[in-house]
Steps between C-alpha positions, in 0.01 A plus 500: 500500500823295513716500800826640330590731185859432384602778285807376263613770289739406221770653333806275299474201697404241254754247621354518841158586442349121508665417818350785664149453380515104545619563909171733516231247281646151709448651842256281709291799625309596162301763587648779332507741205824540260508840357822485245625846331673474203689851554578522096784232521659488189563161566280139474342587860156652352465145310554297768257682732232488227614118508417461885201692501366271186481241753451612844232699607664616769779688296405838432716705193510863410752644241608857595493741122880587650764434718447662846697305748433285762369731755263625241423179386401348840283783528316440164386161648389625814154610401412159324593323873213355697655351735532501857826561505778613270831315396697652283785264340760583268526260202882412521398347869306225627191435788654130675251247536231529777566870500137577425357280730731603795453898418123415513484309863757745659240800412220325601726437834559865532127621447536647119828783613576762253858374373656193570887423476594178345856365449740439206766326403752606217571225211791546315564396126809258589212360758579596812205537752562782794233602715402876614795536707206726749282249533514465852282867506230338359541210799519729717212672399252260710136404422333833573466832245709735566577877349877604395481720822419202718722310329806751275726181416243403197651775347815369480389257227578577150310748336319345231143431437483158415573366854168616604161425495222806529153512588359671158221713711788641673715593205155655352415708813890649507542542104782338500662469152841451373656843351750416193882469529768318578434432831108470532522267823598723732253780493211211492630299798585745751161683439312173549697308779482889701103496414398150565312465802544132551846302381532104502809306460565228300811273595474298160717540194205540237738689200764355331679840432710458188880626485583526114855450424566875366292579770164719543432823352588685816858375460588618161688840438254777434384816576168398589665408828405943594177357502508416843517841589142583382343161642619624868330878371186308508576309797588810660160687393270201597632525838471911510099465450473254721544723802487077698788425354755779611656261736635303216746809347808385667444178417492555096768793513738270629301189279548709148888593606600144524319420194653747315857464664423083425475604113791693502758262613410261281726585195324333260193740535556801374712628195819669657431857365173470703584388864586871623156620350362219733624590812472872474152439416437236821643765704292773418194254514685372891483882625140568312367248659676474851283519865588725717811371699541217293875392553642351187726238702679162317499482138267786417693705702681520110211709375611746724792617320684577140528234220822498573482458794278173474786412204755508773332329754368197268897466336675491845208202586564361165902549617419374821333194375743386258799544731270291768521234206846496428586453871232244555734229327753599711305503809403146427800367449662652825216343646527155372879506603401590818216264522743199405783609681277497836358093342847430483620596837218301625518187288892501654311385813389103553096464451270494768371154512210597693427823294172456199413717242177525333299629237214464323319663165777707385602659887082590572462343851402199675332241268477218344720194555793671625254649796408159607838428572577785680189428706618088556861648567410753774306220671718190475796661481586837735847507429507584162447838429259599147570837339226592260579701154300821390431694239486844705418663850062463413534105436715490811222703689249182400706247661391382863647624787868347589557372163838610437610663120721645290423716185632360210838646366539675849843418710319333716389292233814502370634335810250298552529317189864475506456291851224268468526145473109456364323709210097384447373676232210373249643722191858560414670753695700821331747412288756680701501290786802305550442127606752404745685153532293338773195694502136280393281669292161343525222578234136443544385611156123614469298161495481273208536612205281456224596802249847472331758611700908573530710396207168332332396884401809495244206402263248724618598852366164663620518391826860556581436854356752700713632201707870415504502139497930410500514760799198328672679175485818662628350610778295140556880339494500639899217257583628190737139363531177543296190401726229305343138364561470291246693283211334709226661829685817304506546369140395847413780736710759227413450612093392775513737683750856243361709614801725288828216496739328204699147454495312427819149357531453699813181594369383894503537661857172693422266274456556390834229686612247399279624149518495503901126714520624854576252748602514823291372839611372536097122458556462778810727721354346576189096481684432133316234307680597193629191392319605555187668294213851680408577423083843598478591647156844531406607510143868544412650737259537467105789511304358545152397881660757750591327591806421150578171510556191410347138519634351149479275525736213829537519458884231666580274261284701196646407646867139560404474197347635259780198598691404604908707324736815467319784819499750550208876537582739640268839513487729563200843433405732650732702697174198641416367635837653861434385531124195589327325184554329583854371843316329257223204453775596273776656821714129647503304193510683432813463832674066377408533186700471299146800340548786485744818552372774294646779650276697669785470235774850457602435070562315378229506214738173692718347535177507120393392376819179728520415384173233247435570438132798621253465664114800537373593471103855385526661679793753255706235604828329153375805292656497625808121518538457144440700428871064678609392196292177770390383503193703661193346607186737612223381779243703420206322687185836640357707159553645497188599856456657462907734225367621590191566887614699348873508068464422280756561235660161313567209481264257632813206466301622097451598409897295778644433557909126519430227612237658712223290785286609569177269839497271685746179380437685134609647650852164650550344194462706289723434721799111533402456114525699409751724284303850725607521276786305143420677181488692510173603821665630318780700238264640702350638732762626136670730417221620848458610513868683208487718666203534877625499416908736170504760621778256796664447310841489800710863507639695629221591794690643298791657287205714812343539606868644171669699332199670857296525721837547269753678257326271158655349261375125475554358165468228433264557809321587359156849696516856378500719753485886404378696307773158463728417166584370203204092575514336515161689749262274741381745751325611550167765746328435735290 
């Protein structure tokens, strides 16, 4: 008896068809039954199921005599599943990779539950990537079962079957079966996810849902939209013999009126001679089918009245809308005149010589370079007063205490910018702030680069992809002074960012700490043992993939495979820490205590000191790492595609900072025998750091601090600023 019976049925989806079987037949977890039907499509799909089944045992193929649709057809394959559990999968969509295996250790986690709730994520056919923007219900959900009375938000999930995973004894017992129409799912997932005893969660993207570009079949115009009308009949009359169940009525009345009201406004639905029909009919199905005192408040309040009534009221919110659009333009630019007219007055006043702005990551809070300053600054020098830029009132909540902000495009910012005499910043800052004669604007940049960067993307069309490169430099023309830690970094900013700045060899404020032995809070935090050997993985994003990222590395092999004793860290790419790439796996291998994930630790600086040893494929983490001198092993089995989508600057894989892999079964190895940290190891991390680390000394803070605030010289430093003394001349002009 196999552990899982995917039923696929099949209807005109030729051009898909492949890519949906080939996601189920690669999975890693192979114990499972395919069960294919071939719902008369009068297209090639019959063939090509015949094909797979030819040459997998696994696949499974019946061919219906006639067309019944798909809830019919799912239930045609239901008696020829042995399985477990049931999947069903709809042939236009995709299971990820490592779904299998992940579905099968979560319900082993949960003790075999009835139903468990898995995540999506919708794939679009220009290739966009957006995850289930509800995921955080399935989070939320915790590691225990749980009923839809215990816990009601599962229910505010989409309505579909496929999302789901269901204990086949279970659907047997309850007779469950899909009833024909137009909108089978709903009278098949409310009955079970009412019924089921036991619910898991799932916090793991394991379908790719496809978005076609004339959309799905419940966005076309048709009649066959009434059919939602019956489907909450049955709803309705599962719940009426279940005498259990009563408490859910005012739950689906108002459930079915927002459905129905959700159809209805979409004008691209139903065909215009229909759309009265519809709502007369919701409304007598609303009062049928209302509990006693049931108030029909907010938007199905509407169902309530006349069709003309809801006519009127949705044309004076169309009205209203429209007329909120027209003055929106307006209201802007009011604003912006406002907004200058209060930077002018300001800017009419001399600058604060002892006022500094900073900013870091696009305005989202204390980090990086620009932090370290701040820190150096409050300590060496009182007087001056630092003003930190956010994003909003929640990344100002994260700050520590006494820190003082402003919220970006506020009047205080406003004023504050028009008054300072210092800006640190490590990216550019909006393009509509002013730079005044006299004020310093001091750039840290990110580390050292090794991807192509600035103006050197002119010849990179993928990875500039939505990036306005003439308006970046414009706004790089404010910089007086690019900090550097290296003369790689330097050569590099100098062509690829052809502005009036002065480069520094200050070296890179953050790495400071790891130059001067910080102690990081990292390990006790997150429950490490001290014990333990921390392997740091951090992998960077891709540009040859719109979403930019690309699973290299099955981490929970990698974490199994680097043995007792030794605890994986992960942390991605911070552009990719809010997309789909945490659902892939590592969001729900973390909440098992496989692997820590180090994505949203504000100082990646805490992470890089608790860590014993550094993966990374090409991320610029490597540069700063090497200040630990700890081993570095770089995972470089896509090297070629990596440079020719984004171009770089190094050949990694020629002057590496330690071992490189070219695939798995090579990184695997070098952790297995010890050789990730033996002597060529060791040479080679030597001659790396001598590159990447030449000016981090551990006082590059104090450097930026003493020489560009303060205006002294510091001896030793490796800094002459114009006009100070005749000491070794370490700048050059851009």
């Amino acid at each position: 008896m196999p552990r899982f019976s995917l039923i696929v049925p099949c209807f005109k989806v030729q051009g898909f068809l492949r890519e949906c079987l080939d996601s189920v037949l690669a999975q890693s977890f192979n114990d499972f039954e395919l069960i294919a039907v071939d719902d008369r499509s009068p297209d090639g799909c019959g063939a090509i199921l015949d094909e797979y089944a030819e040459r997998d045992p696994r696949v499974k193929v019946l061919h219906l005599p006639k067309n019944v649709g798909l809830g019919r057809a799912r239930n045609a394959g239901m008696p020829h599943a042995t399985g477990d559990y049931l999947l069903f999968l709809d042939s236009d969509d995709t299971l990820t990779p490592g779904a299998l295996r992940a579905i099968a250790d979560r319900l082993a986690e949960a003790g075999e539950p009835d139903v468990l709730v898995v995540d999506y994520a919708r794939t679009y056919w220009w290739g966009g990537t957006r995850r289930n923007a509800l995921a955080e219900v399935l989070a939320e959900a915790g590691p225990d079962t749980f009923t839809a009375r215990t816990y009601p938000r599962i229910l505010d999930l989409l309505m579909v079957v496929w999302n789901k995973v269901y204990r086949r004894e279970f659907v047997a017992s309850e007779g469950f079966a899909f009833p024909p129409g137009y909108y089978e799912d709903t009278p098949w997932t409310f009955p079970v996810l009412l019924s089921a005893r036991r619910i898991a969660a799932l916090d793991r993207i394991c379908v790719n849902y496809r978005q076609r570009r004339q959309g799905s079949i419940l966005s076309t115009t048709s009649r066959r939209h009434f059919d939602v009308h019956d489907q909450y009949e049955r709803v309705f009359a599962f719940v009426e013999q279940r005498p259990e169940l009563a408490h859910w009525r005012p739950y689906l009345h108002r459930k079915m009126g927002e459905h129905c009201l959700d159809i209805l406004a979409k004008p691209d639905r139903l065909p215009p001679g229909d759309r009265a029909e519809f709502f007369r009919r919701t409304t007598r199905m609303f009062r049928a089918h209302a509990p006693e005192g049931a108030l029909a408040d907010g938007e199905v309040g509407l169902l309530e009245g006349s069709w003309t009534g809801y006519r009127i009221r949705r044309q004076a919110a169309r009205i209203g809308q429209e007329a909120a659009r027209r003055a929106e333009p307006v209201r802007d630019a009011a604003a912006a005149r406002a907004r200058s007219g209060w930077a002018s007055l300001h800017a009419m006043r001399p600058l604060d010589p002892h006022l500094v702005v900073y900013s870091a990551s696009s305005h989202r809070g204390m980090l990086g370079d620009p932090a370290a300053v701040y820190a150096k600054a409050r300590e060496i020098a009182p007087q001056l007063r630092g003003v930190w830029v956010v994003r909003d009132a929640e990344t100002a909540a994260g700050l520590p205490p006494g820190v003082e902000h402003v919220i970006v495009d506020s009047r205080r910012y406003l004023e504050v910018t028009a008054r300072a005499k210092f800006f640190v910043n490590d990216v550019n800052w909006p393009g509509a702030l002013a730079k005044r004669p006299g004020s310093v604007h001091i750039h840290t940049h990110q580390g050292t680069p090794l991807k192509y960067m600035g103006a050197d993307l002119l010849d990179k069309p993928g990875a500039r992809l939505g990036f306005d490169v003439p308006q970046m430099l414009r706004r790089a023309d404010r910089w007086d002074y690019s900090l550097v830690a290296n003369r790689h970094s330097e050569l590099v900013w100098e062509r690829a960012y052809p502005c009036h700045f002065t480069s520094l060899r200050t070296g890179s404020p953050r790495n400071d700490v790891l130059v001067n032995g910080g102690a990081g809070g990292f390990r006790q935090r997150r429950g490490i043992p001290e014990t333990d050997t921390v392997v740091l993985y951090a992998p960077t994003r891709r540009d040859y993939r719109r979403t930019g990222h690309v699973d290299r590395i099955d981490l929970a092999r990698f974490a199994a495979d680097l043995g007792a004793g030794r605890t994986l860290v992960v942390r991605l790419h911070p552009s990719l820490a809010n997309g789909p790439a945490r659902g892939l796996g590592l969001a729900e291998l973390a909440r098992r205590g496989i692997v820590v994930d180090a994505t949203d630790e504000p100082r990646v600086e805490e992470v890089l000191l608790a860590a014993d040893a550094l993966v990374t494929d090409y991320s610029g983490v490597m540069f700063d790492y090497a200040n630990l001198d700890r081993p570095i092993v770089v995972h470089a089995d896509d090297w070629d595609a990596y440079t020719a989508s984004r171009g770089t600057y190094l050949d990694i894989t020629a002057e590496p900072p330690g071992h490189v892999a070219h695939s798995y079964r090579e990184l695997a190895w070098l952790f297995a025998s010890g050789s990730w940290r033996d002597e060529e190891s060791a040479r080679l991390r030597a001659e790396f750091r001598a590159r990447a680390c030449e000016f981090d000394d551990g006082r590059a803070a104090e450097r930026v601090v003493r020489t560009l605030l303060l205006g002294e010289a510091m001896p030793g430093a490796g800094i002459r600023l114009p006009g100070q003394g005749t000491g070794r001349d370490v700048l050059t002009s851009a």
